[in-house]
N, C-alpha and C positions, 0 to 999 in steps of 0.2 A: 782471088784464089784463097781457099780456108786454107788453114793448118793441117787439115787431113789430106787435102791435094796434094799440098806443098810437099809433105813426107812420104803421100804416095808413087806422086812423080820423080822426088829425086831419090825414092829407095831406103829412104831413113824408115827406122824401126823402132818405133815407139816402145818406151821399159814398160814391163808389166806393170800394174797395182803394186805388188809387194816388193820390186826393187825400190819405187818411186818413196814408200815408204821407210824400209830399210838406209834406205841412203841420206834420204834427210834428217831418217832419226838419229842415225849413226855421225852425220855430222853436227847436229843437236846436241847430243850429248858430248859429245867432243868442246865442242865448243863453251858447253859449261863447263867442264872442266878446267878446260885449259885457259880459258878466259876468265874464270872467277877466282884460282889458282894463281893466275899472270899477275891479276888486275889486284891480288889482295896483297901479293910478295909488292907491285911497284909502286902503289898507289895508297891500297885503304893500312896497312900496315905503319907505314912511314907516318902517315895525320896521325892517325888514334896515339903514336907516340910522341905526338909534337906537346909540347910544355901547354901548350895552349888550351888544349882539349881535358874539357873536364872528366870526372872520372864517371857518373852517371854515365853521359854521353858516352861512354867509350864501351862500358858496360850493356848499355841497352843494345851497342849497335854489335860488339862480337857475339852475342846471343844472335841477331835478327843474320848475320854471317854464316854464324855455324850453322844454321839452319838451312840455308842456302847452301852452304857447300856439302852438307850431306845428302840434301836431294838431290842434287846435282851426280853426287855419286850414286844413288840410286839410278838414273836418266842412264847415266855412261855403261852402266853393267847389263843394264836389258836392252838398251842399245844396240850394244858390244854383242848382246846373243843374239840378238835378229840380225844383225849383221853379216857375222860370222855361221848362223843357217841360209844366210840369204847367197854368200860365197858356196856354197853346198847345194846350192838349188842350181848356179852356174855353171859348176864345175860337173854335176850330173845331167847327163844329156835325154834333157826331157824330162827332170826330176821335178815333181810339185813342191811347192813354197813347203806345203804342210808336212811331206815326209822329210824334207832335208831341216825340219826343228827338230827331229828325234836325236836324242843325245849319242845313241848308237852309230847314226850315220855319219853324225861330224866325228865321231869320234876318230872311223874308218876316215876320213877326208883328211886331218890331220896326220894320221898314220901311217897316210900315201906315201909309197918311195919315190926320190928323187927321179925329175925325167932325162933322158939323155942329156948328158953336156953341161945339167946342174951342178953348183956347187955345193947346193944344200936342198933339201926336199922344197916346197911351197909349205906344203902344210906344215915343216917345224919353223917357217918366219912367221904362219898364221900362230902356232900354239905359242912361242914364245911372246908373239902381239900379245895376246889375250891373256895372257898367265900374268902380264904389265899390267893390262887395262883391271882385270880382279883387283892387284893387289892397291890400285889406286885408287880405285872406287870401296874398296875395303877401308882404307885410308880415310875418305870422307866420308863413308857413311858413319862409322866410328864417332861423328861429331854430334850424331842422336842421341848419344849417353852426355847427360849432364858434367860428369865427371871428366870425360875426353874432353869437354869443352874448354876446360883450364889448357889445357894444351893444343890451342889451338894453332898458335905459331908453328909448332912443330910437325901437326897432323899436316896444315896444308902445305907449308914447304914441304913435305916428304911424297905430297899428291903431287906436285908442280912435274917438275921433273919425270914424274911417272905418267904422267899425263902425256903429256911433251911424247916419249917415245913409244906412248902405243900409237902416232901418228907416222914417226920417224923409221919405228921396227918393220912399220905395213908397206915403205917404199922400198927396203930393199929385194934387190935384184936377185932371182935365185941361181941366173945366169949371168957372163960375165956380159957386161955392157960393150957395144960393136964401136963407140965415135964416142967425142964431146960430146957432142949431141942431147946422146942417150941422159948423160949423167945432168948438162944441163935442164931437160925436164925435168929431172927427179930432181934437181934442187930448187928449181924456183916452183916445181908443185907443190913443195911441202912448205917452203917460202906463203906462199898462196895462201894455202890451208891453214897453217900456225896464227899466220896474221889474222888471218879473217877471224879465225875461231878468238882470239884475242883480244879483238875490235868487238866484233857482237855479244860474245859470252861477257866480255868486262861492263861493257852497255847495260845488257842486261842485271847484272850482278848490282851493279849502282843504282838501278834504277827500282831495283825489285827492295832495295834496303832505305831508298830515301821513303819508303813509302812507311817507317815505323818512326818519322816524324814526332808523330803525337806524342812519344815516347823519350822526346829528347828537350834538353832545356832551350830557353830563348838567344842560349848563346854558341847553341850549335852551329847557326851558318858560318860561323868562324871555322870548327872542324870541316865542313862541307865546302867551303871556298878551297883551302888547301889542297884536301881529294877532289874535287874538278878539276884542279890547278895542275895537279900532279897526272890523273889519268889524261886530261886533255895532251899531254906529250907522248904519253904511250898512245894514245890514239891515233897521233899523226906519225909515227914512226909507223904501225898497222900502214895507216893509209898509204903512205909512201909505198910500201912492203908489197900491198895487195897491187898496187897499180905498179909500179916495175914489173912483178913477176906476170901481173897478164895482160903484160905491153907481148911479152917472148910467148906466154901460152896463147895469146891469137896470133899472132904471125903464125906460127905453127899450124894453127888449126884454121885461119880465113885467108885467103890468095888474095880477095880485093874486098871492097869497104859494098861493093854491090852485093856479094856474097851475103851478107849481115842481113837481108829482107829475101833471097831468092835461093835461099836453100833453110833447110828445117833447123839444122845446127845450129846458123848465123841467127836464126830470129829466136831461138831461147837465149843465145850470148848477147843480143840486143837488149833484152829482155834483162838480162841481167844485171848487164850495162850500164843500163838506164837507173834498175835499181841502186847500184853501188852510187852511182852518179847524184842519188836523191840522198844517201845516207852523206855522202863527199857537204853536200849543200846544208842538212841540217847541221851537221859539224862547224860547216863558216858563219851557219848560223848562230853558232854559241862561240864560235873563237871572237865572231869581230861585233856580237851585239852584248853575248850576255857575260861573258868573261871581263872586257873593260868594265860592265854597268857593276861586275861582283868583286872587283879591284877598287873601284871608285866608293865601295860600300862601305868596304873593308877599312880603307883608308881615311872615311870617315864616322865609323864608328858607328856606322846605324846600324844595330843592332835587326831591327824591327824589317829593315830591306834587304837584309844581307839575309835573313830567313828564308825571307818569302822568296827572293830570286833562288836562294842554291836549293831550296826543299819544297819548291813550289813550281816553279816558272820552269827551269831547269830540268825537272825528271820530266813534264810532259813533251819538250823538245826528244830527249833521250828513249823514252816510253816511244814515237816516232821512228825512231833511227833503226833501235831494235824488231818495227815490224816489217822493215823496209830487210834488214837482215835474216829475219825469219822466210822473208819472200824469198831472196835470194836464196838460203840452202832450200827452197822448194823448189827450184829452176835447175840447182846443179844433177839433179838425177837425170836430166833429160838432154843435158851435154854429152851424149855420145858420139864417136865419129868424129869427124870433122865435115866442116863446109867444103874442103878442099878435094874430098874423095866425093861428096854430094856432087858437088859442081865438075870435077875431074879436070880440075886443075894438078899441073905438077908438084909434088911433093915440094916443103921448102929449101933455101939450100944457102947454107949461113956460109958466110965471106967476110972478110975484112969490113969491106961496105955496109954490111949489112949490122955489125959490130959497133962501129963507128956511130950510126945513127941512133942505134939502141943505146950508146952511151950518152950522144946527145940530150938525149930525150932524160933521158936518170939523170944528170947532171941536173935541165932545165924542170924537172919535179922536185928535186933538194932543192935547188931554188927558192919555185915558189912554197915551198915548205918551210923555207928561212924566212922568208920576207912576210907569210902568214903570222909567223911567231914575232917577229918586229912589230907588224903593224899594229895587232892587237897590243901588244905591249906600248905602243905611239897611243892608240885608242884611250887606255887605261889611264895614261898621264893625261891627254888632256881634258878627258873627262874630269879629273880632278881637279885642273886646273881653271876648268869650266864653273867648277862650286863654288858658289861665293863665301 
């Protein structure tokens, strides 16, 4: 059976063109944001100040940075506008993509009064979103004047956080919440969402800057061991992040593992799935092959290895992970619904039991999360111990 059966039979409703668009860009841009923001405050910030790092190097690479974080704020702001017309195309019933970009109409959609039993309109949680997402993307774009670029600590921590809550502003509720429930969605969605956009956007951000190589001394893999060293932790806290929270967003949304091939939902979450699953794998890829091989480098001083692993070998694994994440927000637009209302299965219904196992599970993911960061760290030693 195609994909067109499959959605015709069980009733699913394929997004338009322009959501499918809007929504990937909207989290595209997000993601650079908040991922190049994350990944520069936890990662590239902390190296470039280590004693170690020369001062060329350091120089070449906050140029090839700011560069990146202002485009970046460009991405987030026209993003931010298709997005926020593409809300306007939704909310008007039978409104084309093309009249709801007119600044007039968002403007009315915004302006809308609260509806019964709100606590606050919709549209003043959209305008105060976007009044965030401006002033963030103002923040980095700011980083195209030469002169902003002495300040660039300051520009992108003050992006970081502004980042962060044009994601956090768009979850809340305009009404009050019925159950836990409710509220646990909305935390582990944006759980979800934060991470991801942290994991891919910082991927990205490193992999787009190892590429001004040519531009750095023969003693930069030393700076570059350090920031792998450092985002490879932020990475796996992501990961951890993004699999917890859509351990609970498929319960929710899949009644049984057959659902995942026999309804439209399950097989773009499959789809998904499988991606995340490829980006999980090139990740153990660099925890347990190339991180011990760039510790054992390190440690003994080759210069000449320690290069070519963290500014060579390294961004093409990462260059990888980042298309496997791009794949991904191209699947999330087509996550509507659920498998659960496809297949007309009973809604799900959280218990004690059902708690219990979902903690199991968190528990046996930090786990192997501990024991990934051991073994590569067991890796590393006797790799050295291996050199004669």
């Amino acid at each position: 059976m195609t994909l067109v059966h499959l959605a015709a039979s069980a009733g699913y409703s394929m997004p338009p063109l322009w959501r499918i668009l809007t929504k990937s860009g909207y989290f595209l841009g997000l993601s650079g944001a908040v991922g190049a923001t994350v990944t520069y405050a936890a990662a590239v910030r902390p190296a470039l100040r280590a004693p170690e790092s020369e001062r060329g190097d350091v120089a070449a690479m906050r140029q090839r940075i700011s560069g990146y974080l202002a485009w970046a704020g460009v991405v987030l702001l026209v993003a931010g506008y298709f997005q926020l017309a593409a809300r306007v195309a939704r909310a008007g019933k039978g409104m084309p993509f093309g009249d709801a970009l007119a600044p007039g109409r968002i403007w009315d959609f915004l302006q809308a009064p609260a509806a019964k039993g709100a606590w606050v309109a919709q549209g003043t949680i959209y305008l105060v979103q976007n009044i965030v997402l401006v002033l963030a993307s103002a923040a980095l774009i700011a980083l195209f004047a030469p002169r902003a670029r002495r300040h660039l600590n300051t520009l992108a921590l003050t992006a970081l956080p502004l980042s962060l809550a044009v994601s956090l502003i768009s979850a809340i509720p305009a009404t009050a919440l019925k159950d836990a429930d409710k509220v646990l969605d909305l935390l582990f969605g944006q759980v979800h969402i934060i991470s991801g956009a942290v994991w891919t956007g910082g991927l990205a951000l490193l992999a787009t800057v190892a590429g001004a190589r040519g531009r750095l001394s023969e003693n930069a893999g030393v700076l570059w061991a350090d920031l792998w060293r450092r985002f490879s932790l932020v990475a796996l806290v992501c990961v951890g992040a993004v699999l917890t929270s859509g351990l609970w967003m498929s319960w929710k949304h899949v009644g049984s593992i057959g659902q995942l091939w026999t309804t439209t939902y399950g097989f773009f979450l499959l789809v998904k799935i499988l991606l995340v699953l490829g980006m999980v794998a090139a990740g153990g890829f660099n925890q347990f092959w190339l991180m011990p091989r760039i510790a054992q480098a390190r440690r003994a001083d080759s210069t000449a290895s320690l290069l070519h692993l963290t500014l060579r070998h390294f961004p093409k694994v990462v260059w990888a992970e980042v298309a496997l994440g791009c794949a991904v927000l191209a699947v999330v637009p087509f996550l509507s619904g659920s498998a659960r209302s496809e297949a007309g299965s009973p809604p799900p219904v959280s218990d004690g039991s059902i708690f219990a196992v979902g903690a199991a599970l968190v528990l046996t993911l930090a786990a192997s999360l501990y024991i990934t960061v051991r073994t590569s760290d067991a890796l590393s030693r006797r790799e050295a111990l291996a050199t004669p």
